[in-house]
C-alpha positions in Angstrom: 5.9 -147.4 -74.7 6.5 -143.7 -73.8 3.7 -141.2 -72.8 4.6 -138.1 -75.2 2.9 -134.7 -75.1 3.0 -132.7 -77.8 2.5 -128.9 -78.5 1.9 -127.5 -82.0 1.5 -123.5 -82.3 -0.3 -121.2 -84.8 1.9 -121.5 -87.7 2.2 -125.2 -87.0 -1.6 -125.9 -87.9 -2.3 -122.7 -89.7 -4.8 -124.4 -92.6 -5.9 -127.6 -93.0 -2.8 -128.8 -94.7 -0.7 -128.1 -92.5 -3.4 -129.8 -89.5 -3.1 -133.2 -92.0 0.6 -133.0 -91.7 0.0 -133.2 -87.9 -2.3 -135.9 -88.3 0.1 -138.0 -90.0 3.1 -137.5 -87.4 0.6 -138.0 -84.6 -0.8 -141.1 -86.7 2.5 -142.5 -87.2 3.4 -142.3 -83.3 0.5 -143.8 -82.1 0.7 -146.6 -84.2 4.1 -147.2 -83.5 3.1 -147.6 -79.9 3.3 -144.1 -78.1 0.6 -142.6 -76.1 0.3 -139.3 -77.2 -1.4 -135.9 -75.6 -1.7 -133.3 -78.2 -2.3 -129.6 -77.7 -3.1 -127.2 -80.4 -3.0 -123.6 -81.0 -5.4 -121.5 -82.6 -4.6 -121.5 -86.3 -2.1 -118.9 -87.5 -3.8 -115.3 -87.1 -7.2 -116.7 -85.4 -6.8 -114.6 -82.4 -6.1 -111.5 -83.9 -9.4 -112.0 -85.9 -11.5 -112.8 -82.9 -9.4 -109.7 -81.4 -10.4 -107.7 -84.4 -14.2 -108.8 -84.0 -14.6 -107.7 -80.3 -12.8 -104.1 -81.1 -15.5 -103.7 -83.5 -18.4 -104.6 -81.3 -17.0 -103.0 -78.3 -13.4 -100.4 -77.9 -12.8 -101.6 -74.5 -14.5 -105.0 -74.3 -15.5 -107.3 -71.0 -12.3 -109.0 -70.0 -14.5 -112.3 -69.4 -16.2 -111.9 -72.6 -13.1 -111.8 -74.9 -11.9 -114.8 -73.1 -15.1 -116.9 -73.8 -14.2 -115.6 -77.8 -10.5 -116.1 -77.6 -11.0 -119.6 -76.5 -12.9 -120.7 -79.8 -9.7 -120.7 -82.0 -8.3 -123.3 -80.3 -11.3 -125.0 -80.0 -11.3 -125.3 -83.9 -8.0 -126.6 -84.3 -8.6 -129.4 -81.3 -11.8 -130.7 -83.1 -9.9 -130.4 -86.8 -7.4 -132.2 -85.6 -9.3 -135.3 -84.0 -11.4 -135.1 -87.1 -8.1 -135.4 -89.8 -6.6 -138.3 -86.9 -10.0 -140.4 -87.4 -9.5 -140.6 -91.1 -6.7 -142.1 -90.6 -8.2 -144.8 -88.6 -6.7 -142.9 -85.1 -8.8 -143.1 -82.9 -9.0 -139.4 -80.9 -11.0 -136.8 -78.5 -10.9 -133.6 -78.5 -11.6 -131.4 -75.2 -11.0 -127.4 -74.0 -9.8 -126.7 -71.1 -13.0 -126.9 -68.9 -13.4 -130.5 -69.6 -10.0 -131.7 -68.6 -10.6 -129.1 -65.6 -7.6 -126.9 -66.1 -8.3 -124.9 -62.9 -7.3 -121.5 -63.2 -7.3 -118.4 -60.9 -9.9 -115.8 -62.4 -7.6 -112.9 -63.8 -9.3 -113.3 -67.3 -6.6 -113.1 -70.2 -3.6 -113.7 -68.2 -4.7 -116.9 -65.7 -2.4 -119.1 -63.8 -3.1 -122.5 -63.6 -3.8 -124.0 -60.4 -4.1 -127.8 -60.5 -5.3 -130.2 -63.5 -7.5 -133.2 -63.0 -5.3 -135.9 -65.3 -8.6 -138.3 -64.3 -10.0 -138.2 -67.7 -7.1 -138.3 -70.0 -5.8 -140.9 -68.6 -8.9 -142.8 -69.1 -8.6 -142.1 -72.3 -4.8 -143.2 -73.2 -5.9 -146.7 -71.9 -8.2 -146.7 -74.2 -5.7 -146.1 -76.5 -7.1 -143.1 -77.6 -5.1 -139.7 -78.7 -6.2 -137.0 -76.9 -6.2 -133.5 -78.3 -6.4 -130.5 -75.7 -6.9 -127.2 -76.8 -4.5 -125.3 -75.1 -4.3 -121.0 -73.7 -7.6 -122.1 -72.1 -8.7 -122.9 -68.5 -11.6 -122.4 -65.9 -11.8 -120.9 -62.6 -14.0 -122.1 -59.6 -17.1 -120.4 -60.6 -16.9 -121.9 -63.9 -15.8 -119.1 -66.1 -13.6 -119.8 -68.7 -10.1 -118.3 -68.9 -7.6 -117.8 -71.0 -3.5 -117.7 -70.4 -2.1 -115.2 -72.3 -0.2 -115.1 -75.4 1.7 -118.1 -75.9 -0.2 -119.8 -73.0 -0.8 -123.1 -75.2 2.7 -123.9 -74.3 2.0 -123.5 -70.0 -0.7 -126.3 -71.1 1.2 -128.3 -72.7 3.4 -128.4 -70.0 1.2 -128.3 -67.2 -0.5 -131.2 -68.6 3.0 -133.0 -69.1 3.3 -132.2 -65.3 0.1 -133.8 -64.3 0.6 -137.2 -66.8 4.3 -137.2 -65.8 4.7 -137.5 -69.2 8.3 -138.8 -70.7 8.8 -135.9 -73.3 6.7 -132.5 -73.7 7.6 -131.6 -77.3 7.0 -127.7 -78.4 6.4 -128.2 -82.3 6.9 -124.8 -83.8 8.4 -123.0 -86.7 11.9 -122.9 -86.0 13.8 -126.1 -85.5 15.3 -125.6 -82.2 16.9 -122.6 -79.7 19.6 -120.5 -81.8 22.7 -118.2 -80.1 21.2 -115.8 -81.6 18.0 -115.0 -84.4 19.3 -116.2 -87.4 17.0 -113.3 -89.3 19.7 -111.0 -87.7 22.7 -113.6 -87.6 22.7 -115.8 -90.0 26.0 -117.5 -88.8 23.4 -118.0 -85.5 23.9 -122.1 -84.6 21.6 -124.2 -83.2 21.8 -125.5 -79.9 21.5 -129.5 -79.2 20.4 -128.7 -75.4 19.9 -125.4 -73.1 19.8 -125.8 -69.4 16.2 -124.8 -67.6 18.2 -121.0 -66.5 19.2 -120.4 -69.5 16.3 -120.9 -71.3 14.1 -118.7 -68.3 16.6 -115.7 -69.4 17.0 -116.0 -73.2 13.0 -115.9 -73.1 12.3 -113.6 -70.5 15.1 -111.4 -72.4 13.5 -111.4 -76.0 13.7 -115.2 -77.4 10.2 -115.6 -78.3 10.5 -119.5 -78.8 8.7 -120.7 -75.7 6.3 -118.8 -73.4 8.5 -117.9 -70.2 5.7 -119.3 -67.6 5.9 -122.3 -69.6 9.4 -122.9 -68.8 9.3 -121.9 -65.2 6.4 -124.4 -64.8 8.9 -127.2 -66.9 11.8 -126.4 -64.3 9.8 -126.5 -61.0 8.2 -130.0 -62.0 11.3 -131.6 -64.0 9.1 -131.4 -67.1 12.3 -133.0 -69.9 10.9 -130.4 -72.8 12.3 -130.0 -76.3 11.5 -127.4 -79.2 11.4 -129.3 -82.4 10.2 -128.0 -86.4 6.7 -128.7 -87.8 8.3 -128.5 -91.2 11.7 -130.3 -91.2 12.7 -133.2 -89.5 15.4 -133.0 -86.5 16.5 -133.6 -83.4 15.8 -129.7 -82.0 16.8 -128.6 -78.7 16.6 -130.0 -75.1 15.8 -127.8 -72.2 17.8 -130.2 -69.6 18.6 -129.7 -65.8 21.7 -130.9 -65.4 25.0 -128.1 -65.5 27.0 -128.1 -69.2 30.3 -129.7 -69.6 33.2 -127.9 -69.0 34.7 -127.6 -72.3 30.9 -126.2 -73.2 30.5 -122.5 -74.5 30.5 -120.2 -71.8 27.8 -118.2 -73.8 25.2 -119.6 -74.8 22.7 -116.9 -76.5 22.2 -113.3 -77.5 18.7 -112.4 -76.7 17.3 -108.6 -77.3 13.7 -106.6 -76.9 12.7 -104.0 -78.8 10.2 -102.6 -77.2 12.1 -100.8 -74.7 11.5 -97.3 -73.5 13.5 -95.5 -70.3 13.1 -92.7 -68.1 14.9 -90.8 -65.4 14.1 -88.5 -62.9 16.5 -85.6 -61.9 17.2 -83.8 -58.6 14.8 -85.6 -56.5 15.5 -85.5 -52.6 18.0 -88.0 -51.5 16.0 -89.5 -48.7 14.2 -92.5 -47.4 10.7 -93.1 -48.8 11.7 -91.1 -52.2 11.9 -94.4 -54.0 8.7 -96.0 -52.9 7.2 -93.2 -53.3 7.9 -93.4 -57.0 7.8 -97.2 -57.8 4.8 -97.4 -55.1 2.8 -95.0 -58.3 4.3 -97.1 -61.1 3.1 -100.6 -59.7 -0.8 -99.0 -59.3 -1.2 -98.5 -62.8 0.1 -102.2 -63.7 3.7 -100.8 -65.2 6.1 -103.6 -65.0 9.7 -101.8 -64.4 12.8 -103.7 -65.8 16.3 -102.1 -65.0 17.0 -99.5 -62.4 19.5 -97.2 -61.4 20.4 -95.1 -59.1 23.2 -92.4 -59.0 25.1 -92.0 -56.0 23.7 -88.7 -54.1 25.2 -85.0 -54.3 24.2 -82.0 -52.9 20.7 -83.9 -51.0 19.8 -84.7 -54.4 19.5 -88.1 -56.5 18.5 -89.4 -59.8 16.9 -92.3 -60.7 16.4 -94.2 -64.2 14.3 -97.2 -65.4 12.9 -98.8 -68.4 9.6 -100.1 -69.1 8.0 -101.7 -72.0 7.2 -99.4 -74.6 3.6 -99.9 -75.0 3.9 -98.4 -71.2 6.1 -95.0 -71.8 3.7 -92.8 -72.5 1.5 -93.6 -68.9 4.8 -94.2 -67.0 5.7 -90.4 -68.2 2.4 -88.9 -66.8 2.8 -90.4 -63.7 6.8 -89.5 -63.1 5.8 -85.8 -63.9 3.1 -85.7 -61.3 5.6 -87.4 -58.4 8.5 -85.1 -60.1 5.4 -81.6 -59.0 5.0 -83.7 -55.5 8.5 -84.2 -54.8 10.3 -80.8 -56.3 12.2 -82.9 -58.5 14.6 -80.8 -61.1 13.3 -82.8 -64.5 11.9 -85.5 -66.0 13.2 -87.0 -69.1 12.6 -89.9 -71.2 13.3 -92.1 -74.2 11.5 -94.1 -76.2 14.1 -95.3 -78.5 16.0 -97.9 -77.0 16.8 -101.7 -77.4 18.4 -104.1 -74.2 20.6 -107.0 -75.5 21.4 -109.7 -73.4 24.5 -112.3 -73.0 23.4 -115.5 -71.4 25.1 -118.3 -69.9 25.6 -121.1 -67.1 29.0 -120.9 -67.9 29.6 -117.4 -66.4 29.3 -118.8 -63.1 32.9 -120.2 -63.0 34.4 -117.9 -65.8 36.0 -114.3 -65.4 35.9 -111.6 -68.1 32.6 -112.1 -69.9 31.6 -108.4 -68.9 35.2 -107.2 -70.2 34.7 -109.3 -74.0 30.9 -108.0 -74.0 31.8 -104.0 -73.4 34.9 -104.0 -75.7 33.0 -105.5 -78.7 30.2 -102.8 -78.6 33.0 -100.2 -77.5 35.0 -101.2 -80.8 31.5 -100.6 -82.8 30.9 -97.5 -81.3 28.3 -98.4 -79.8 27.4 -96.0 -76.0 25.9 -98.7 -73.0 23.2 -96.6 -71.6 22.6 -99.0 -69.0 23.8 -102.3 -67.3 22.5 -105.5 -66.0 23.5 -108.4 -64.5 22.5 -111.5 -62.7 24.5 -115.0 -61.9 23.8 -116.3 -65.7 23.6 -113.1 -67.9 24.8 -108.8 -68.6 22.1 -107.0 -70.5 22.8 -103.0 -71.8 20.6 -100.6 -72.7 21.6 -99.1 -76.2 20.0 -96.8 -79.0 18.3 -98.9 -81.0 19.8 -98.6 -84.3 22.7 -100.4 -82.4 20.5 -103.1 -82.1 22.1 -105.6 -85.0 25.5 -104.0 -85.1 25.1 -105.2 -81.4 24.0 -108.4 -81.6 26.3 -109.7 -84.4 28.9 -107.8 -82.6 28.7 -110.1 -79.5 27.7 -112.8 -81.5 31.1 -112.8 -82.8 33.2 -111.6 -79.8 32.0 -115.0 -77.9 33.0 -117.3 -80.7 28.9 -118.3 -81.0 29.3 -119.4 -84.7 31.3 -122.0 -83.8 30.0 -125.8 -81.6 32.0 -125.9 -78.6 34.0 -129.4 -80.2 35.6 -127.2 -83.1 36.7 -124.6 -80.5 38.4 -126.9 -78.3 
């Protein structure tokens, strides 16, 4: 008998046929002697309704508010579900966050769970009950209900996989697994059997928007075994695993990218210490999260200094560079708004030479300019113009061999 926890996400129970088809895989489980925790997304497009509905009432609505309205879609898809498992003679409970105390911190549409009280879940799984959790949700002390960002239903599931010590968490979505690459841009793009926990934390926090990256932090701090698997086809998906590949393993194993990328750089500013907090000090006040950075070497007293940002953030990040550029005599300010960063990512670059080499001379032989560079212990990103983005992507797709399982290439 294994304790599973399950995860389905907005296209996953997105009308009531597709919340049956649930219902029967949850059914079928049970019966067969699992005990199963199941946390449910608000159906496909729920939250930009309720979204929708609060712009209309209010432009710049209470931050507490919209997570009290946010919270309802996945309260409809927990008590659907439950609902559909009791016609089929499953016996089921639906709860929201509050009731399975998912304790939060109060920083309303972006919370971090603090702790979960398993007490009552585990009541029920004696019971032999199904338990359906409607995930994204949580409380802080006072009470207030809290929500956990976009793709927060994931951290829940999880969290709540943490807490049980469940022997699977399983992230039902649309896709059947992790790819090297998005097939919609590579269609040669191969899906992997298993990912280790690093990996997976880069390809998502680089642009793979399969799993929420807090989820997958939380999964590798408490050994949570997690695997991405298709609502609509049957498979075996991918495992997020812990241990380190096998040799003859690819030494790449994704090509993630983000479009939303915008950069700026700052010209002639004095090169002196204090100059850069000055600059980041102003960026971090207005809640601008900064990606890359660099720095030219100093001529003349003078530096500059380029970053990116999201590009949802250009336009404030530019206001704010041009009144520390009048502060600190700088020459110029200039920016960009139409870039792309793709990413190379693997375990294997640990013990291999001349990844950086294979990844710059397949964009060089596309023509393609590197703007900017990246690198940590598991993965290069570049900054390019994005209308390099696909040439880029299947470029490097290609240049590491990703098409191809590691068995036919050894």
């Amino acid at each position: 008998m294994a304790l599973i926890v399950q995860k389905y996400g907005g296209t996953s129970v997105a009308d009531t046929e597709r919340i049956n088809a649930v219902a029967d895989r949850v059914a079928r489980m049970r019966a067969a002697g699992d005990l199963m925790v199941v946390v449910v997304s608000a159906m496909s497009g729920e939250t930009d309704r309720l979204l929708k509905l609060a712009t209309e009432v209010d432009d710049n609505p209470l931050a507490r508010e919209l997570d009290v309205l946010l919270a309802t879609g996945e309260q409809e898809t927990a008590a659907l579900l439950s609902m559909a498992l009791h016609q089929r003679n499953c016996d089921a409970r639906s709860y929201m966050g509050h009731q399975v105390h998912i304790l939060t911190d109060n920083i309303h549409g972006k919370a971090r769970i603090r702790g979960i009280d398993g007490d009552r879940v585990r009541k029920d799984l004696d019971r032999g009950r199904v338990v359906v959790i409607a995930g994204f949700q949580g409380v802080d002390e006072e009470g207030n209900i809290t929500t956990l960002g976009r793709g927060g239903s994931d951290t829940t599931a999880v969290a709540m996989s943490a807490a049980l010590k469940a022997d699977e968490c399983q992230i039902y979505t649309d896709v059947d697994g992790i790819y090297t690459a998005d097939p919609r841009i590579v269609p040669e793009a191969r899906r992997l059997d298993r990912v280790t926990v690093e990996e997976m934390l880069e390809l998502a926090s680089l642009g793979a928007k399969i799993l929420q990256t807090r989820s997958v932090q939380f999964a590798g701090k408490y050994k949570v075994p997690l695997r991405v698997l298709s609502s609509f086809e049957v498979g075996p998906g991918t495992l997020i695993s812990y241990e380190e590949k096998k040799m003859e393993e690819a030494v790449i194993s994704g090509i993630a990218f983000t479009r939303d990328e915008a950069k700026l750089t700052i010209l002639g500013v004095p090169d002196q210490p204090g100059v850069a907090y000055k600059l980041f000090d102003d960026i971090a006040a207005a809640a601008i999260e900064v990606d890359m950075i660099v720095q030219n070497v100093g001529a003349d007293g003078l530096t500059d200094v380029t970053f990116t940002v999201q590009r949802a953030d250009y336009a404030k990040a530019m206001n704010i560079l041009k009144k520390v550029a009048e502060e600190l005599s700088a020459q110029e300010v200039k920016g960009d708004d139409k870039i792309v960063k793709i990413s190379v990512v693997g375990v294997g670059m640990r013990s291999h030479a001349g990844i950086a080499s294979t990844m710059f001379q397949a964009l060089a032989q596309e023509g393609i300019n590197i703007q900017m560079i990246s690198t940590s212990e598991i993965k290069i990103s570049v900054v390019v113009d994005e209308k390099y983005l696909e040439l880029g992507v299947r470029a490097l797709h290609t240049a590491f061999g990703l098409e191809k399982s590691p068995e036919s290439s050894t």
